[in-house]
Structure formats: structure tokens, C-alpha cells
C-alpha positions as a printed NumPy array, in Angstrom:
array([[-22.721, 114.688, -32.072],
       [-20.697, 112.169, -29.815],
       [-17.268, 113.206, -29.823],
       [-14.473, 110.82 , -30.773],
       [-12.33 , 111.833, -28.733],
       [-13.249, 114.115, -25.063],
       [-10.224, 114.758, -22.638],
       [-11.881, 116.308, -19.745],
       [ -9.953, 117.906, -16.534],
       [ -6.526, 116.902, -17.502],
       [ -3.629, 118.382, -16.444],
       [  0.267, 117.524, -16.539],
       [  2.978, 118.454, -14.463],
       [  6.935, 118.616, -14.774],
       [  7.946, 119.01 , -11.074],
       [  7.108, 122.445, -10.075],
       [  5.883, 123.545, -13.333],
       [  2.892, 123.391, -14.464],
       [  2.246, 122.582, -18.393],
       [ -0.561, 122.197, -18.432],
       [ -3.871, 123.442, -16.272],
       [ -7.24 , 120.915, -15.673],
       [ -8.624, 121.271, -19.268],
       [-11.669, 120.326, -21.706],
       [-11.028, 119.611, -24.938],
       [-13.649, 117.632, -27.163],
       [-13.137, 116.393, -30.643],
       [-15.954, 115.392, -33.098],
       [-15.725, 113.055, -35.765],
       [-14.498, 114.839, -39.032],
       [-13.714, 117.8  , -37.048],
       [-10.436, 119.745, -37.803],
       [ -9.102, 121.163, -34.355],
       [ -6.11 , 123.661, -34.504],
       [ -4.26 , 124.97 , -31.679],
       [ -2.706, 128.114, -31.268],
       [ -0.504, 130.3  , -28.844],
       [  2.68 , 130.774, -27.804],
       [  5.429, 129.287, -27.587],
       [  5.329, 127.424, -23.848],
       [  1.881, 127.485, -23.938],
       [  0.538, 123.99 , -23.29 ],
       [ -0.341, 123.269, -26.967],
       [  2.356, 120.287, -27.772],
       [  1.252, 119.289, -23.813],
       [ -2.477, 118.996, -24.454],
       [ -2.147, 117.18 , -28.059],
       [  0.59 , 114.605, -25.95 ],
       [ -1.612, 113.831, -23.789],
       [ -4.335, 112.84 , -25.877],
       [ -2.714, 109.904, -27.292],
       [ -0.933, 109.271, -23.671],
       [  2.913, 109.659, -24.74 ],
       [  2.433, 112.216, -22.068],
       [  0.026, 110.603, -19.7  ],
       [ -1.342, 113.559, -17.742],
       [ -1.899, 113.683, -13.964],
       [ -5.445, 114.249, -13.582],
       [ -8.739, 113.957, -15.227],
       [-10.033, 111.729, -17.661],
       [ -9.67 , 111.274, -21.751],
       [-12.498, 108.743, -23.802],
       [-11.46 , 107.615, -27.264],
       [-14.793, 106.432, -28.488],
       [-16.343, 105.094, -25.967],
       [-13.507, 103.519, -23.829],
       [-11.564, 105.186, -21.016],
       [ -8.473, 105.158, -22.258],
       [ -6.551, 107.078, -19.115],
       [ -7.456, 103.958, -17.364],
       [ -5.3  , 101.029, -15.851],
       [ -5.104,  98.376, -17.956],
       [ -5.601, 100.181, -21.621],
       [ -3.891,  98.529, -24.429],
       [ -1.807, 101.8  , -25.257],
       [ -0.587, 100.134, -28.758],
       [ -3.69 ,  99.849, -29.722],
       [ -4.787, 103.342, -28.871],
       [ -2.104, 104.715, -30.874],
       [ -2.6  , 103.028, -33.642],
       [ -6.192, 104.457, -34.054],
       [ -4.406, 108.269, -33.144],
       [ -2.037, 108.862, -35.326],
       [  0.88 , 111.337, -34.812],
       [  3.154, 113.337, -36.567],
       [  6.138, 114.812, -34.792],
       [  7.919, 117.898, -35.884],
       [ 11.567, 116.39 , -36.045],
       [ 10.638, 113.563, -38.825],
       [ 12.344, 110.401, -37.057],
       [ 13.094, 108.147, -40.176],
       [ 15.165, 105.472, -40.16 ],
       [ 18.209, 106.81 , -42.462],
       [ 19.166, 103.09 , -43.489],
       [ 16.189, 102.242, -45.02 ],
       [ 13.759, 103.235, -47.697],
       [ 10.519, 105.484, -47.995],
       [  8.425, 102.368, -47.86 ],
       [ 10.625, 100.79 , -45.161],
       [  9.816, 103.336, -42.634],
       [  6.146, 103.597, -43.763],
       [  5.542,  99.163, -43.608],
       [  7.669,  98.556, -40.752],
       [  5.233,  99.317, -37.981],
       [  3.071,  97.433, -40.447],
       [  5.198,  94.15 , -40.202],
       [  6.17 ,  94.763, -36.883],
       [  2.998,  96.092, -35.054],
       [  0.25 ,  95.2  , -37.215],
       [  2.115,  91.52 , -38.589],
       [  1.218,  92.127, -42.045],
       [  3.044,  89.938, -44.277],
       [  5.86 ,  91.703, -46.491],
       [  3.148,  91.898, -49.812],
       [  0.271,  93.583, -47.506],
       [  2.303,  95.72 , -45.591],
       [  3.911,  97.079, -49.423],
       [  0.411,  97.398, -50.561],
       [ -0.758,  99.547, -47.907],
       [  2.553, 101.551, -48.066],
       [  2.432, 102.542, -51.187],
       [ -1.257, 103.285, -51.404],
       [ -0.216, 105.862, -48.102],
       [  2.553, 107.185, -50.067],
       [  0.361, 107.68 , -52.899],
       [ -1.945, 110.007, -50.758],
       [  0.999, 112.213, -49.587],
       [  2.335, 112.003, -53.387],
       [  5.413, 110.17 , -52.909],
       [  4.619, 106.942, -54.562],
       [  7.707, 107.119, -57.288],
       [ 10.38 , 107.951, -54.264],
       [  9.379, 105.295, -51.92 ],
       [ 12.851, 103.551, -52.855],
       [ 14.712, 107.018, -51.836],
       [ 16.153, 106.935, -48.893],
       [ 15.969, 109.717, -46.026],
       [ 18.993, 111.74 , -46.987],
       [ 17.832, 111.906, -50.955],
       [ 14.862, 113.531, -50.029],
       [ 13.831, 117.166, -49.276],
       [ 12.856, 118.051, -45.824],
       [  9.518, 118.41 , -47.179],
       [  9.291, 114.932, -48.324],
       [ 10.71 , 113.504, -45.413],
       [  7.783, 115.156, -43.458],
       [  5.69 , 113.618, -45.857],
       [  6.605, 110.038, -45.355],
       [  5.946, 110.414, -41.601],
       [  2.525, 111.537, -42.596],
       [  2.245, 108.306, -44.854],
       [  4.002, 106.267, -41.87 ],
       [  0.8  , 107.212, -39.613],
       [ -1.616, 107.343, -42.018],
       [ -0.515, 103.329, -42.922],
       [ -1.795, 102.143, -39.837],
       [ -5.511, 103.452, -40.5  ],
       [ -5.629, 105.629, -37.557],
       [ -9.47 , 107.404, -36.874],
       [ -7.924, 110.812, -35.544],
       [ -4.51 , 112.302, -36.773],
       [ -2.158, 114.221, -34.105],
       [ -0.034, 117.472, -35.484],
       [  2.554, 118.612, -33.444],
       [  3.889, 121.546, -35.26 ],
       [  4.509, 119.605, -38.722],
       [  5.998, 122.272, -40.442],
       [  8.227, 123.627, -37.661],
       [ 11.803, 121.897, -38.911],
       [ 11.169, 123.137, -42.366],
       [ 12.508, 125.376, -45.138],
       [  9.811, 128.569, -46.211],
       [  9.739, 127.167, -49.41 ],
       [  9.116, 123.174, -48.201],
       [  6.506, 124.731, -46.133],
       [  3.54 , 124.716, -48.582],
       [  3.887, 120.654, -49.712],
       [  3.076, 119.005, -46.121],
       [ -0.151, 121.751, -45.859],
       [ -1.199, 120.535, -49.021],
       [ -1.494, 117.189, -47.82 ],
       [ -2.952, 118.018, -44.562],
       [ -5.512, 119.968, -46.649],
       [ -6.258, 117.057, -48.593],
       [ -6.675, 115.108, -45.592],
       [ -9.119, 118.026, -44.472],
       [-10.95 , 117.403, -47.983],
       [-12.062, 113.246, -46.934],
       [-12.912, 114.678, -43.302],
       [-10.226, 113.201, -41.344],
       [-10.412, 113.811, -37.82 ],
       [ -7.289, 115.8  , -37.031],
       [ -6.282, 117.717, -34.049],
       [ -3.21 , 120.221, -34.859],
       [ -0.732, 122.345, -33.431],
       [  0.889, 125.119, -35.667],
       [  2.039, 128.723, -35.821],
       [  0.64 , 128.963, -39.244],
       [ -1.837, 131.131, -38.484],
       [ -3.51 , 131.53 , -42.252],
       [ -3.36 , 127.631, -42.827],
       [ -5.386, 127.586, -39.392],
       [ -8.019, 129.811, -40.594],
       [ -8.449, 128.044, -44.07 ],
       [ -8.523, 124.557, -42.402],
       [ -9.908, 124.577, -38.993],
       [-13.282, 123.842, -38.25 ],
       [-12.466, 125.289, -34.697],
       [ -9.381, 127.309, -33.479],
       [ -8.232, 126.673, -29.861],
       [ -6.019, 129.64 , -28.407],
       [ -4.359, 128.839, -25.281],
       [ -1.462, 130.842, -22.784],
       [  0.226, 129.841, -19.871],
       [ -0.83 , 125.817, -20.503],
       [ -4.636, 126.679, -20.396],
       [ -7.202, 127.273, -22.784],
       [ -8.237, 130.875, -22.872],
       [-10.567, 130.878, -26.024],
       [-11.737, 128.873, -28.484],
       [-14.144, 129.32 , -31.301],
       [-14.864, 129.072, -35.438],
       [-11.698, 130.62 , -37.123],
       [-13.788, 133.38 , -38.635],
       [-14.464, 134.457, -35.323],
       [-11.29 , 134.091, -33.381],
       [ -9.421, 135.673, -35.867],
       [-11.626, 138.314, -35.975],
       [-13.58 , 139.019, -32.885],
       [-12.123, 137.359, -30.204],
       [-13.582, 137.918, -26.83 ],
       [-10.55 , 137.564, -24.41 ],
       [ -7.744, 140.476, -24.061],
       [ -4.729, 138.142, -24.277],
       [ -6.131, 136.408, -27.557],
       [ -6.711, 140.089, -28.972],
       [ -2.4  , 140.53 , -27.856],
       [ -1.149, 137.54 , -29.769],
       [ -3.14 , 137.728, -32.822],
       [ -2.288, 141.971, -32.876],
       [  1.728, 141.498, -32.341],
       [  1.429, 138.071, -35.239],
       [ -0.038, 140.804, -37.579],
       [  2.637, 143.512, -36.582],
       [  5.244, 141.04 , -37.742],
       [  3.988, 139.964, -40.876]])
């Protein structure tokens, strides 16, 4: 199957340091991608990179079948068809639910008021926040709040969803709401790459699991293998000391 989405030899730098090492990373259409490792490993690096807010210093990334590391790419438009979602939630306090989820609509997309509300609401529907989408950022759980965002990106109709550690900013107890939705997502094949440290959420959802250390991919594989058999002695580390503190 053609991937959607194939970064191949990329790498990014921050002076001295290295983030992230040349790698490969291919996405398939419907394909749930999680990555894993720890902290300062590459992971948020990589999934930057594949929508360009970090544009990375070498090699090459296709989003269908246009190079979109190119000169000249219309970066708007590749970011509306790969959607992200951040771990800090970055809504607008002053205005509603449904004005953080339309205005990209309005603004962006120049959707008149009615169309951008209808598509709002049908996003916050999916996420299940259709009767607070007049609440405004500091009436809602930190849950919920991580929810709109998802509804923000999912608005815009994107083909592939970005996860940068969703659940990172949240409560235990808010964890289990924005998983559900991602889950749901999972259920109508939505393409979604994802970074997390929840490692039993990866194995339920991932199609393919994507450990990586010292910004480069060590291993990669179906969940029930990783997490079971993996072949590499640093993957066998992390996944024995997550296990000792559980």
C-alpha cells in the first residue's frame, strides 16, 4: 500500500545537539502509528517534523504524492490536511468551545459564520462535547479542554491526525475521556501518528509501535510483538523498568 505520508532521512538539529538522527518513518492510510521512548528521545522531534512546525535539516518527507519539504510548499495547506494536537491545549480563554473550534474555520478556511457552526458542532459532537460548546475554557475540565483541541483539528478535515503526548497535562482520572475519543477515531480508521507514555493504550490502539532512544529509531514492530518479544537490548530496558514501576 502507498503510504500517505513517508519521511525518509530526516534529521533535525538544535546547535550542537542532535534531536533527531537521519530517519524512515512511513505511514499508511488508516494506519495507527504510536511512538514510544523516553523522555528526550526524538519522539515529539520526529512527529514535528512531519507536519514541518519543525522543518528538519535533511532528507525528504511526501504527503501523498507531493514533496512537501520542498521550496515553495503551501505549508497552510499541508497542515490543514495533518492535523495536530499539542499537549498544553492552547484555547483562547475569551471565547467559547465553538469559537476556538470555527475560528480557523472563518479565518483559514473562510467559511461563512453558519458553515463554520455547522462543522463545529458536528466536530464537537464526535469528541462528545456538543451541549458545552457555549462553555468557555476555564468552565471546563482539563479533559474537555483537550477535547475541544481534538474537535479544533478534526474541524478542518485533516487526512492524518498528529499526537504529541495528548494526555501529558492531565489529571489520572481526566486521562481515560481524550483515549476514548482517540479510540473512536481508531474505530473510522483515521490515519493517526501518536506520541504517548501510555504504554497499554499503545498496545490496544496501535497498528504499529515505534520505540526510539537517543532521537533514533531503534525498533519498531506490531504491538503484540514489541511488547512482547522485542529484538533490541535497549527496547527490552525500557519496557522491563515501565513494568517495575507499575
Amino acid at each position: 500500500m502507498t503510504p500517505i505520508l513517508s519521511a525518509q532521512g530526516i534529521s533535525r538539529h538544535f546547535g550542537s545537539i542532535t534531536a533527531l538522527s537521519p530517519s524512515d518513518l512511513d505511514v499508511a492510510p488508516g494506519e495507527v502509528v504510536v511512538l514510544i521512548g523516553p523522555s528526550g528521545s526524538g519522539k515529539s522531534t520526529l512527529l514535528r517534523c512531519l507536519n514541518l512546525l519543525e522543518p528538519p535539516d535533511s532528507g525528504e518527507i511526501r504527503f501523498r504524492d507531493q514533496c512537501i519539504t520542498e521550496q515553495g510548499v503551501n505549508l497552510d495547506q499541508v497542515r490543514r490536511s495533518i492535523g495536530m494536537v499539542f499537549q498544553q491545549f492552547n484555547l483562547y480563554p475569551h471565547m467559547t468551545a465553538l469559537g476556538n473550534v470555527t475560528l480557523a474555520l472563518r479565518r483559514v478556511h473562510r467559511l461563512s459564520r453558519e458553515d463554520a457552526r455547522t462543522r463545529g458542532m458536528a466536530a464537537l459532537e464526535e469528541v462528545g462535547l456538543a451541549k458545552q460548546h457555549d462553555a468557555h475554557p476555564g468552565n471546563l475540565s482539563g479533559g474537555q479542554q483537550q477535547r475541544v483541541g481534538i474537535a479544533r483539528a478534526l474541524a478542518l478535515d485533516p487526512d492524518i491526525m498528529l499526537f504529541d503526548e495528548p494526555t501529558s497535562a492531565l489529571d489520572p482520572e481526566l486521562v481515560g475521556e481524550v483515549l476514548s475519543v482517540m479510540r473512536r477515531l481508531r474505530d473510522r480508521k483515521m490515519t493517526m501518528v501518536i506520541v504517548t507514555h501510555e504504554m497499554g493504550f499503545a498496545r490496544d490502539v496501535a497498528d504499529r509501535v515505534v520505540f526510539m532512544n537517543e532521537g533514533a529509531i531503534i525498533e519498531q514492530g506490531p504491538p503484540e510483538t514489541l511488547f512482547t518479544a522485542p529484538t533490541q537490548p535497549r527496547t527490552r530496558e525500557f519496557l522491563s523498568r515501565l513494568m517495575e514501576h507499575r
